[in-house]
C-alpha positions in Angstrom: 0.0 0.0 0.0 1.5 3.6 -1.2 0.6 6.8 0.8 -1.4 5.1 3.2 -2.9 7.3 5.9 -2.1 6.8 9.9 -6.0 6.3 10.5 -5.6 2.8 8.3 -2.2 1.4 10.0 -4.1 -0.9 12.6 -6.2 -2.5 9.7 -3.2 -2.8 8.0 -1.0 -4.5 10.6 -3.6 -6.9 11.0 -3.1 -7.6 7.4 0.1 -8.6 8.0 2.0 -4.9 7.0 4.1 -3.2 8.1 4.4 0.8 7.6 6.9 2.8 6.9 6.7 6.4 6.9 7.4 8.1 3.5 6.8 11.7 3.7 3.9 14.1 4.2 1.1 15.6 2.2 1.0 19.4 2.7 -2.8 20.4 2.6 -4.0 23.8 3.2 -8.0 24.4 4.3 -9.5 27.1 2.0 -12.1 28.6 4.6 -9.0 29.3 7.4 -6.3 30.5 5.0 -5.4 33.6 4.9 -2.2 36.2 3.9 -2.6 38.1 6.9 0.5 38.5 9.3 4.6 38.9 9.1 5.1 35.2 8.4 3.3 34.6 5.0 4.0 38.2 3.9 6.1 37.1 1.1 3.5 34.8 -0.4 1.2 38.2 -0.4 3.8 40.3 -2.2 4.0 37.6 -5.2 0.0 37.9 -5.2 0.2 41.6 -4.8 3.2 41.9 -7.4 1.8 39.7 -9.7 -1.9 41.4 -9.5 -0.3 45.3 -10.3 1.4 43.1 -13.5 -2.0 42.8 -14.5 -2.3 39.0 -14.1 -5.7 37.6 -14.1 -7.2 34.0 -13.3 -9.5 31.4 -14.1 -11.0 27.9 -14.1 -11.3 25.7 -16.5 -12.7 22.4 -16.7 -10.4 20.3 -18.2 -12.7 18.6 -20.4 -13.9 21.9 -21.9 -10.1 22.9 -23.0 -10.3 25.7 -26.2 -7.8 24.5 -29.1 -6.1 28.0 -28.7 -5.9 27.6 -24.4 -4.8 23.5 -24.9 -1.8 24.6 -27.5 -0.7 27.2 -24.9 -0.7 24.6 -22.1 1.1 22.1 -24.1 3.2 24.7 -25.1 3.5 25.9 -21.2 4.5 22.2 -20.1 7.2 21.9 -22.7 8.6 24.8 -21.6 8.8 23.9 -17.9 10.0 20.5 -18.4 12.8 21.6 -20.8 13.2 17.9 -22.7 13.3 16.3 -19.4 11.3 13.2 -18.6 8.3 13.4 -16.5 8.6 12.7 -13.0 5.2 13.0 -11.1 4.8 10.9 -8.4 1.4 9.1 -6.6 -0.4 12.0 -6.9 0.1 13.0 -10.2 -2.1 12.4 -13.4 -0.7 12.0 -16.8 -3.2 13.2 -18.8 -4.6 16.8 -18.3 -8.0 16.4 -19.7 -9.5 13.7 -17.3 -13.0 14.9 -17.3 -13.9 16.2 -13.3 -10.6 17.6 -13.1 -10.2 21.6 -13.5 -7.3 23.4 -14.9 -6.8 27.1 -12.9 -5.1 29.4 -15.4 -3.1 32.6 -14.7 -2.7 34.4 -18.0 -0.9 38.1 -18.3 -2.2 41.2 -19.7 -2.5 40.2 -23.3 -4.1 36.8 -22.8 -1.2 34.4 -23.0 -0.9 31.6 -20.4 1.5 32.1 -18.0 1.2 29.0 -15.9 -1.7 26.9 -14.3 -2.7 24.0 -11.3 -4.2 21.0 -12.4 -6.2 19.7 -10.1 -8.4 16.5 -9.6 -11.3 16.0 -6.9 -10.1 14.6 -3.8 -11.0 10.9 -3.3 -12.0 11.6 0.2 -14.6 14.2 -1.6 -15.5 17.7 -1.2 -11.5 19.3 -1.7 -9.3 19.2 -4.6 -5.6 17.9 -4.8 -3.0 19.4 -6.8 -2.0 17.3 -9.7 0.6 19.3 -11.7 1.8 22.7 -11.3 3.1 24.5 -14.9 4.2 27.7 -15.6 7.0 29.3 -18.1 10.2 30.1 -17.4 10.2 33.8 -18.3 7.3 34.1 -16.0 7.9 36.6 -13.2 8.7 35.0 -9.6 5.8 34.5 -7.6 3.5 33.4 -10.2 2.8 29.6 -8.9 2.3 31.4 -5.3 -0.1 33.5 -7.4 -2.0 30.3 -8.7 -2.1 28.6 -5.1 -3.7 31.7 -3.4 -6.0 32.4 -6.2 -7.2 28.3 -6.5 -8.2 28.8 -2.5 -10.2 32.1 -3.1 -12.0 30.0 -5.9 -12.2 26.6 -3.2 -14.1 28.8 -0.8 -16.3 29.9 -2.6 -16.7 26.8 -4.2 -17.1 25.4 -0.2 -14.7 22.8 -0.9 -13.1 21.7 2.6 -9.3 21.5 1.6 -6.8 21.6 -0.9 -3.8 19.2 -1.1 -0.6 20.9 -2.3 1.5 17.8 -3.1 3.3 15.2 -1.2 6.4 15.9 0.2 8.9 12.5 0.2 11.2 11.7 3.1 10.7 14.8 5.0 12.1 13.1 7.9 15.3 13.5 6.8 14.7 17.2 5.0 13.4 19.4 7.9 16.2 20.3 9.7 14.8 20.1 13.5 14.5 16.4 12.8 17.8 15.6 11.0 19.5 14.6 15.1 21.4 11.5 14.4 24.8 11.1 12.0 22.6 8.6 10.1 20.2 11.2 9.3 22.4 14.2 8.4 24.0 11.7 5.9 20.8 10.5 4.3 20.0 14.5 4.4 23.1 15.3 2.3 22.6 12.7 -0.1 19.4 14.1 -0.7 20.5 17.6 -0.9 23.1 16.9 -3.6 19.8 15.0 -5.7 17.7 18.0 -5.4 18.8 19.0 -8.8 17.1 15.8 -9.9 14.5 15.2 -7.5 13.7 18.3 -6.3 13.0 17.0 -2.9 14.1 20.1 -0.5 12.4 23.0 -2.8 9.4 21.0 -3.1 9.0 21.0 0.8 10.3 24.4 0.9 7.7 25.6 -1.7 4.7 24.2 0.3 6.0 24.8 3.9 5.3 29.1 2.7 1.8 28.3 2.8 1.8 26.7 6.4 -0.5 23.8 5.4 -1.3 21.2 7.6 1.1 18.1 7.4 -0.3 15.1 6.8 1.8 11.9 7.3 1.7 9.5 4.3 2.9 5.9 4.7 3.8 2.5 2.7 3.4 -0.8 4.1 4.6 -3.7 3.0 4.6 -7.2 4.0 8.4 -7.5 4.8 11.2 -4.6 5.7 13.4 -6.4 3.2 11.3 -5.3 0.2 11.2 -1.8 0.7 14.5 -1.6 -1.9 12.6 -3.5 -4.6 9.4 -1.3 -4.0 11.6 2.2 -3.9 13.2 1.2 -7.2 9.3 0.3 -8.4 
């Protein structure tokens, strides 16, 4: 079982499982967020900086994709990936035009797509979690903040009881307060040096500027000695 949640590990034990922590899912509640106070101020000057550039936003069901808007996303995604393989992880979806999943578009004063957020409905139901997060490279800074504060003004008022940012993997051995043994700052180094690949740290460091709620993922399996075969997997 990938990404299993702690409320499930008893059921699973008595399955014969055993968990193993994995990381955290970073989910932020759209009806108690808010870019008041000293501590998220720099998540409110991207919004406010990228607001006086005269970027606007919008949803978009991904079914209901124009020819001229799918292009420019297509065209959005090459660009971000720059020839490099795809590496989404459990919570990603290949294809951006699932029907019930929504696209949330920023686009710049003359119309052309800057970035977006795809985002599919929660299983849980009544949030949304983050699928993939685009934008071009000669956007301005700030512009994905832009995106995330913009989808949780459109959540609310949609009524919708959380969005999930993304999973964060092996943040045990990436947030510093928790990196006490020599083991640890090893593994933590290792990882550090990968981040060009992986992109481990900034992914945790991107969602930790939204103080989201931290949500403990887990994998079980039926014997330690296959967690190598299942991390390769």
């Amino acid at each position: 079982v990938v990404g299993a949640s702690g409320e499930h590990l008893e059921l699973y034990r008595e399955l014969g499982l055993k968990p193993v922590p994995i990381g955290e899912e970073a989910v932020l509640r759209p009806q108690e967020f808010s870019l008041e106070g000293r501590a998220i101020r720099k998540v409110r000057q991207s919004v406010s900086r990228l607001g006086k550039a005269g970027y606007s936003f919008r949803i978009i069901p991904a079914d209901d994709v124009a020819p001229d808007v799918e292009s420019e996303l297509e065209e959005v995604s090459a660009s971000w990936l720059g020839g490099e393989t795809e590496r989404g992880f459990s919570m990603a979806i290949d294809d951006l035009h699932v029907p019930g999943t929504v696209l949330a578009v920023a686009e710049d004063p003359a119309g052309r797509v800057g970035g977006f957020l795809h985002l599919a409905p929660s299983p849980a139901g009544g949030g949304w979690s983050l699928s993939a997060m685009r934008r071009r490279p000669d956007a301005p800074n700030g512009l994905t903040e832009f995106l995330v504060v913009e989808t949780l003004a459109w959540a609310r008022e949609a009524g919708a009881c959380e969005l999930s940012l993304n999973f964060c993997a092996l943040t045990d051995f990436l947030v510093p307060e928790r990196v006490t043994t020599p083991v640890r700052r090893l593994v933590r180094r290792v990882l550090l040096l990968a981040d060009n690949v992986f992109q481990l740290e900034r992914l945790y460091s991107f969602n930790r500027k939204f103080f989201p709620e931290w949500r403990r993922r887990y994998i079980c399996v039926e014997r330690l000695t296959d967690l190598p075969a299942v991390g390769l997997a």
